[in-house]
N, C-alpha and C positions, 0 to 999 in steps of 0.2 A: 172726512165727510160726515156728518149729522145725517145718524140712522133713524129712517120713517120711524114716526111713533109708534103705529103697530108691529116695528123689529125691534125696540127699543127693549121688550124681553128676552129677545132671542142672544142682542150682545148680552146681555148680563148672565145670561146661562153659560155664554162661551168663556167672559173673563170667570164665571165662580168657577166653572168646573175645571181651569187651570190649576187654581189656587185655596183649594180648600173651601170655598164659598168666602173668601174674602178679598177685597178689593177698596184701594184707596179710590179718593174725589182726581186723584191724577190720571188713574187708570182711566176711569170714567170720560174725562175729558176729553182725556188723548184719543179712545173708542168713539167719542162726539156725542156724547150723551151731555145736553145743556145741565146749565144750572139749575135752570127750574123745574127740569125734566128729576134732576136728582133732589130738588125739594119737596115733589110731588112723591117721589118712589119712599122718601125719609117719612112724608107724612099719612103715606100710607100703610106702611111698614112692610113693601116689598122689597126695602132699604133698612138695617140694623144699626143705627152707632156701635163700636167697638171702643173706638179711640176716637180722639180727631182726627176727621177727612177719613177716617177708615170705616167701611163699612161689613157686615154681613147681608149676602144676598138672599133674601126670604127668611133667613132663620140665623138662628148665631152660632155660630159652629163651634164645636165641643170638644175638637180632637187637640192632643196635643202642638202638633203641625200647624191646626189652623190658629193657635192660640197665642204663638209663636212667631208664628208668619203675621200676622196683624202685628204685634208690636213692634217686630222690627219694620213693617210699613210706617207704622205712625210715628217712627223714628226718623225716618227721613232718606234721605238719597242717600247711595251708597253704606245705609247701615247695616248691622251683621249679626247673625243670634252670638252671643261671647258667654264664655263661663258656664257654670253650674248648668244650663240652661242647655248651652253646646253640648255638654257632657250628659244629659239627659238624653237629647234625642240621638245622638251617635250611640246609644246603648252604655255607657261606661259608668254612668250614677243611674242608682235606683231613686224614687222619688218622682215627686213632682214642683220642684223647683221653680220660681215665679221665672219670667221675662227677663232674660240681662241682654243687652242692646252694648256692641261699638256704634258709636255713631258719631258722625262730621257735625252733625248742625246742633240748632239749639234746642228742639222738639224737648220736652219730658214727657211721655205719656203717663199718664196713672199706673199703678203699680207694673211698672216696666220700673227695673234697675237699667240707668245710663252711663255706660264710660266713655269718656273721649278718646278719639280716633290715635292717641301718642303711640309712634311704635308699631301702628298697622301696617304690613305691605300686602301690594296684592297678591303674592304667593303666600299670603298669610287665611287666604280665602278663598271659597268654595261654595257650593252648593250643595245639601244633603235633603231629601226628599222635597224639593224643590220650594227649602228657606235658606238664603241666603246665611252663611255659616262661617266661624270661625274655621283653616280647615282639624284633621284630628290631634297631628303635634302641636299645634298652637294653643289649640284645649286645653290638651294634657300641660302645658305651661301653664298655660293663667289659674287650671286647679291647683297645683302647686303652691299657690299663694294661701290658698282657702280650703282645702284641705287636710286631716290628719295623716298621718304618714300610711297605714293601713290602708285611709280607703284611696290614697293616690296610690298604691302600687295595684291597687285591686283595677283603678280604670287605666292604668299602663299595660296591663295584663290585658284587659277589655280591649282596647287600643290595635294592641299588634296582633291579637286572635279575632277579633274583627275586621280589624281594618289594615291591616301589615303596615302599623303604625310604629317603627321596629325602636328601639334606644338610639341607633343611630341616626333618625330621621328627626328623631323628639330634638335630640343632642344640636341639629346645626339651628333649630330656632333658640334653645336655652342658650345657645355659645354667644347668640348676639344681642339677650338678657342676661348676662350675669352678674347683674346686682339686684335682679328679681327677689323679691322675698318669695321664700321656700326651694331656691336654685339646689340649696346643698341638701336640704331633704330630696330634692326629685334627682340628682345625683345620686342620692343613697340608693334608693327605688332603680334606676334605669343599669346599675352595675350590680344588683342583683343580694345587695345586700339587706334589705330590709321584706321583711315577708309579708307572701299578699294574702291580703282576709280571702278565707271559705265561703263557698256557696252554700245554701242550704245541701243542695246534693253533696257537695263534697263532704260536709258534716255529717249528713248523713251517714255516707261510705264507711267513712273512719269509723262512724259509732258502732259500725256493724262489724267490723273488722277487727274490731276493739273486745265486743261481745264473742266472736266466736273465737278470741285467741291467737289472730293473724298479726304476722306484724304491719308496724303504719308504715308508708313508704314517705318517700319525697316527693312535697306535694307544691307541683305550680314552677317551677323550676325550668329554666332555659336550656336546652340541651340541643347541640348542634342549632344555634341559633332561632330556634322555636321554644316556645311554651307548652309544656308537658303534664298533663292535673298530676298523675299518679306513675313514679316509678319507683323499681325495685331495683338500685343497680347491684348488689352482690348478684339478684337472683335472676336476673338479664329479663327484666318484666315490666313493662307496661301498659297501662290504664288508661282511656280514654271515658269520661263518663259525657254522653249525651243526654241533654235536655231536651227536647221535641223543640221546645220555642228557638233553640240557636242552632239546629241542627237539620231544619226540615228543607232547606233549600239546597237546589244542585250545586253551588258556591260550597256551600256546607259541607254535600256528600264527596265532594272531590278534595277538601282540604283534609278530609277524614281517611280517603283512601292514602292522601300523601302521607300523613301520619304515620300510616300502618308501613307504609316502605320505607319508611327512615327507620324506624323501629324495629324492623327486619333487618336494615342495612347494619345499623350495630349489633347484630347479634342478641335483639331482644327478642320473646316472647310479645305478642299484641292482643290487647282484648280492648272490647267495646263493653261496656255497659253501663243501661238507659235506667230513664227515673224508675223504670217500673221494677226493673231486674234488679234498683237497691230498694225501692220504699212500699212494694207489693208484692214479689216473688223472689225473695233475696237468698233462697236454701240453694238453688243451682247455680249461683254466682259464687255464693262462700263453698261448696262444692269442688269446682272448676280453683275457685283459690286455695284453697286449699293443697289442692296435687299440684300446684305450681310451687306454690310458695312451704306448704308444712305449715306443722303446730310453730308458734312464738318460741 
């Protein structure tokens, strides 16, 4: 039903605030907002162009989400965020990587990268912060192709500490790609042979470790089927370093206490330590290592 003119702000508040402040000429329709209802809103500019048929309601939105979610609108039905782009917002690439679109139809929006739909299923997709998404093994596949071997183990790593994106989960979409280019690098990566780039904090660590005469441990490593930043196995020790940004949620706090119980379970030593305790208060951290570990 075609909403009173005078409600006619109120749907576009209810569709923006679903979706970032963005909204297609379909949404609009289907809500019963006329055509000329949305030529007046375009010409007054309580309607934004984005793309075609896409608009921003009142202002153009800036986040990455909203920026995202617009192109794969102006992409068309059924299209999907893919690539760099997926790997962006799941947390696994740093960057700000342009728009890469799966998509069925013919659409091209302006700088939107478009691949056709070859090879998509629908357990190949998802929803992550409410844009339609590659889901995270199908990611970590298509980076694969576009990626150096470094930074794809680094978002394999992101992946299953994330999002319990495990090698075996990645492995049943690569098995039904494998003439994918980059299969036998992410092969490399997912059996644990290729090593995954540092974070700035882990770089840190080691520098500091390195400085006071401690040995480096093994870093990033699978053990008992988890990823592990830092351990010591002669000296049955490990390291967990928290970052505030990936560690502040109760998701977070509870995969940290798992942590500590498996790391007990084998017989290790556990310690926690945050950006502050290596890159502003680092003398009671090398302290504490110190009596675990000894001089080098």
């Amino acid at each position: 039903m075609r909403p009173q003119k005078r409600k006619v702000a109120e749907v576009l508040a209810e569709l923006a605030v679903r979706s970032y402040g963005v909204v297609s000429r379909d949404e609009l329709r289907a809500a019963g907002i006329s055509v000329a209802e949305i030529k007046t809103r375009l010409r007054t500019g309580s309607l934004l162009p984005l793309h075609r048929n896409v608009y921003g309601v009142g202002y153009r939105p800036v986040s990455l989400e909203a920026r995202y979610l617009a192109a794969v609108k102006a992409a068309g039905n059924e299209a999907v965020l893919a690539g760099r782009a997926a790997g962006r917002l799941f947390g696994l690439l740093r960057g700000s990587p342009p728009p890469e679109v799966i998509a069925k139809g013919q659409n091209r929006p302006t700088g939107v990268v478009i691949h056709r739909a070859a090879g998509i299923r629908p357990t190949d997709v998802t929803r992550w912060r409410g844009v339609p998404i590659t889901t995270v093994p199908r990611t970590v596949v298509d980076l694969a192709a576009v990626l150096e071997e470094g930074d794809l183990a680094r978002a394999v790593h992101q992946a299953d500490v994330r999002h319990h994106a495990s090698p075996d989960r990645i492995e049943v979409v690569l098995r039904r790609r494998h003439n994918w280019p980059g299969a036998r690098k992410l092969r490399r990566v997912i059996s644990g042979d290729a090593p995954v780039s540092l974070s700035r904090l882990e770089s840190r660590f080691l520098e500091r470790l390195q400085t006071a005469g401690l040995p480096a441990p093994q870093m990033n490593r699978r053990i008992d089927g988890r990823y592990v930043d830092c351990r010591w196995p002669e000296e049955r020790l490990t390291v967990e370093l928290d970052g505030y940004h990936y560690h502040r949620s109760r998701h977070a706090f509870e995969q940290d206490r798992e942590r500590e119980r498996e790391a007990r379970a084998r017989g290790d030593e556990f310690r926690h330590y945050t950006w502050r305790d290596v890159n502003e208060m680092p003398d009671p951290m090398l302290a504490d290592l110190r009596t675990l570990l000894g001089p080098s």
